[in-house]
C-alpha positions as CSV (number, residue, x, y, z in Angstrom):
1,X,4.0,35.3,33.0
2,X,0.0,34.3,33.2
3,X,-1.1,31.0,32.3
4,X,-1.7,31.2,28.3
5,X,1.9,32.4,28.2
6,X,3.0,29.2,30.1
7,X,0.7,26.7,27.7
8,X,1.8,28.6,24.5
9,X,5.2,28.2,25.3
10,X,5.1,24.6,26.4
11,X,3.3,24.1,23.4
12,X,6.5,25.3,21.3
13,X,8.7,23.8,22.9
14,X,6.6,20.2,22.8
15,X,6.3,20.6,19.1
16,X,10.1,21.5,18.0
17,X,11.0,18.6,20.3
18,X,8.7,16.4,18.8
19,X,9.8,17.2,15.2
20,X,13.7,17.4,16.2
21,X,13.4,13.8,16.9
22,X,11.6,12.1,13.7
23,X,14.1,10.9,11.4
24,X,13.6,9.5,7.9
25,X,14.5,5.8,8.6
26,X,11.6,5.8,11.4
27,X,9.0,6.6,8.8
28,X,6.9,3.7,8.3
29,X,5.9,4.4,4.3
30,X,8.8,3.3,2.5
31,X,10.6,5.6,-0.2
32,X,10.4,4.4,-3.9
33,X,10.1,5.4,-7.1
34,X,8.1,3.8,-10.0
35,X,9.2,4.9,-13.8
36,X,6.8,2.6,-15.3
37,X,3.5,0.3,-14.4
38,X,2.7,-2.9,-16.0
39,X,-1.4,-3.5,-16.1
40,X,-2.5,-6.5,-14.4
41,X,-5.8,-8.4,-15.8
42,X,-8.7,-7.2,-13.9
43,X,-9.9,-11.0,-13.8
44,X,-6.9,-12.3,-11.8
45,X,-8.4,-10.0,-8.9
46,X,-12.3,-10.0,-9.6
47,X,-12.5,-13.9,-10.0
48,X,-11.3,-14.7,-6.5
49,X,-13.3,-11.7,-5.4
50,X,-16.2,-12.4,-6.8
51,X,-16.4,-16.1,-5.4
52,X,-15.6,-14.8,-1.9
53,X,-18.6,-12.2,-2.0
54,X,-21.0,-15.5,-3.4
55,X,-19.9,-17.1,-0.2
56,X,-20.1,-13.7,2.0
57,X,-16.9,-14.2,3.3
58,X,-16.4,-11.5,5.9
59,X,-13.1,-10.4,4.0
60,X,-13.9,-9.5,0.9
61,X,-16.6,-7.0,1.9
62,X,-13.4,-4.5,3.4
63,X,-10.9,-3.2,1.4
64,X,-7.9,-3.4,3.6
65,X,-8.2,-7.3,3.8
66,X,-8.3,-7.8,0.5
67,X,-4.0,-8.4,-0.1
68,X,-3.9,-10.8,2.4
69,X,-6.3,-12.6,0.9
70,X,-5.6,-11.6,-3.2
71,X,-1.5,-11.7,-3.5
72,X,0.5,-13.8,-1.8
73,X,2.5,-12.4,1.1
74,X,4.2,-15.5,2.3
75,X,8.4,-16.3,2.3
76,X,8.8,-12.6,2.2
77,X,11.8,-10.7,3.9
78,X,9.2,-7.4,4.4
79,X,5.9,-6.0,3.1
80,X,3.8,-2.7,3.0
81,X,0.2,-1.9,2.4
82,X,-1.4,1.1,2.1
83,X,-4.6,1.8,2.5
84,X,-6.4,5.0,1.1
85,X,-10.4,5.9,0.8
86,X,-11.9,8.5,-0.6
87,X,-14.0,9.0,2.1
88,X,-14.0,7.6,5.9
89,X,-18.0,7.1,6.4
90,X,-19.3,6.3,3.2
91,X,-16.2,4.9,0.9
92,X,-16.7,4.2,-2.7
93,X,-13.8,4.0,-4.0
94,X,-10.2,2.5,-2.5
95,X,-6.6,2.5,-3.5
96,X,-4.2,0.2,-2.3
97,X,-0.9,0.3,-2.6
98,X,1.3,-3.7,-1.6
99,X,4.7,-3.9,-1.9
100,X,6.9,-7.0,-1.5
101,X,10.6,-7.3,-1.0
102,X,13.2,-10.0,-0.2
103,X,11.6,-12.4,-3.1
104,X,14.0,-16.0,-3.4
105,X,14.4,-15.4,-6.6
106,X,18.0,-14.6,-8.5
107,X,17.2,-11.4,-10.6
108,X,13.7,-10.0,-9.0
109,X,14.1,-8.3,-5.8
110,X,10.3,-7.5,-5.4
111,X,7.3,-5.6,-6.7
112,X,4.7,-3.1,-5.7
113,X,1.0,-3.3,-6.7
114,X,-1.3,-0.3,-7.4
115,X,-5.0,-1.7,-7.5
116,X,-8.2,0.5,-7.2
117,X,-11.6,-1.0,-6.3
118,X,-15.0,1.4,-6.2
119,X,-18.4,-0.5,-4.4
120,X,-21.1,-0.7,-6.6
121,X,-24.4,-2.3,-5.4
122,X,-22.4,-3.1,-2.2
123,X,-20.3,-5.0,-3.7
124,X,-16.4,-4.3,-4.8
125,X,-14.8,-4.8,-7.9
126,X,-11.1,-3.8,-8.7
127,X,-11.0,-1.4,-12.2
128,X,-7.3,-0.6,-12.3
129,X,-4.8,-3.4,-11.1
130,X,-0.8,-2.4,-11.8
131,X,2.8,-4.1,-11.4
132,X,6.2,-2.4,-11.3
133,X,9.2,-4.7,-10.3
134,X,12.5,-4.0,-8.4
135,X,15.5,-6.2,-10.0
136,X,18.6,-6.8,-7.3
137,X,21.2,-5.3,-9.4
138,X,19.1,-2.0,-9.1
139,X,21.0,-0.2,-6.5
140,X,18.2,2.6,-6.2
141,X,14.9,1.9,-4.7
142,X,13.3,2.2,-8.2
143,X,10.5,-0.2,-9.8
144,X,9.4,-0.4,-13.2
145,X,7.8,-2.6,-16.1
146,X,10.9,-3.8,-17.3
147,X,12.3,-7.3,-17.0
148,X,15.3,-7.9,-14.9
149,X,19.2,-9.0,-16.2
């Protein structure tokens, strides 16, 4: 057996491995499902925004910091943000994606926000902001626009 042999095979054998041991609850993106979005005034986002790019705050010139500092992300049992660009050098437009779980609260378990930002004059500005909410009596991991018994 020559060398390539001997790398090709390791090779297999080091990628069914790998794959034979990933399971579903190691995944770090959660699982859900959303059957219906609420919109979100672009104002209860742009304000703060806005005022935090007046007083160059470091923050609000990169996407990815803006839920910590735009939704609240306190007295939580668990939260998730995503982070996608539509390019990795010269980004325009962002989606994020926060969801919140474990609320203190008797009928709303948690929610998931869907807001989009494109940089115009180097500046962001969020033109699509979106709510769904998860009830506790919803066994399923399934959000939506609907008001919780």
């Amino acid at each position: 057996m020559n060398i390539n042999e001997k790398v090709f095979i390791f090779l297999i054998l080091f990628l069914v491995t790998s794959c034979a041991t990933v399971n579903k609850s190691s995944l770090a993106f959660p699982q859900f499902e959303v059957s219906s979005w609420k919109k979100i005034s672009l104002e209860e986002f742009n304000k703060p925004l806005k005022l935090a790019q007046d007083e160059n705050k470091e923050w609000a010139q990169t996407p990815e910091f803006f839920p910590q500092n735009l939704i609240n992300l306190t007295e939580l049992k668990n939260y998730f943000i995503s982070h996608s660009a539509n390019s990795i050098e010269f980004n325009k437009r962002s989606t994020l994606l926060i969801i919140r779980d474990g609320f203190l609260d008797d009928s709303v378990r948690g929610d998931i926000h869907r807001i989009v930002l494109e940089k115009h004059e180097k500046k962001w500005k969020v033109v699509e902001a979106e709510k769904a909410i998860r009830c506790w009596r919803n066994e399923q991991s399934s959000y939506s626009s609907a008001p919780c018994q």
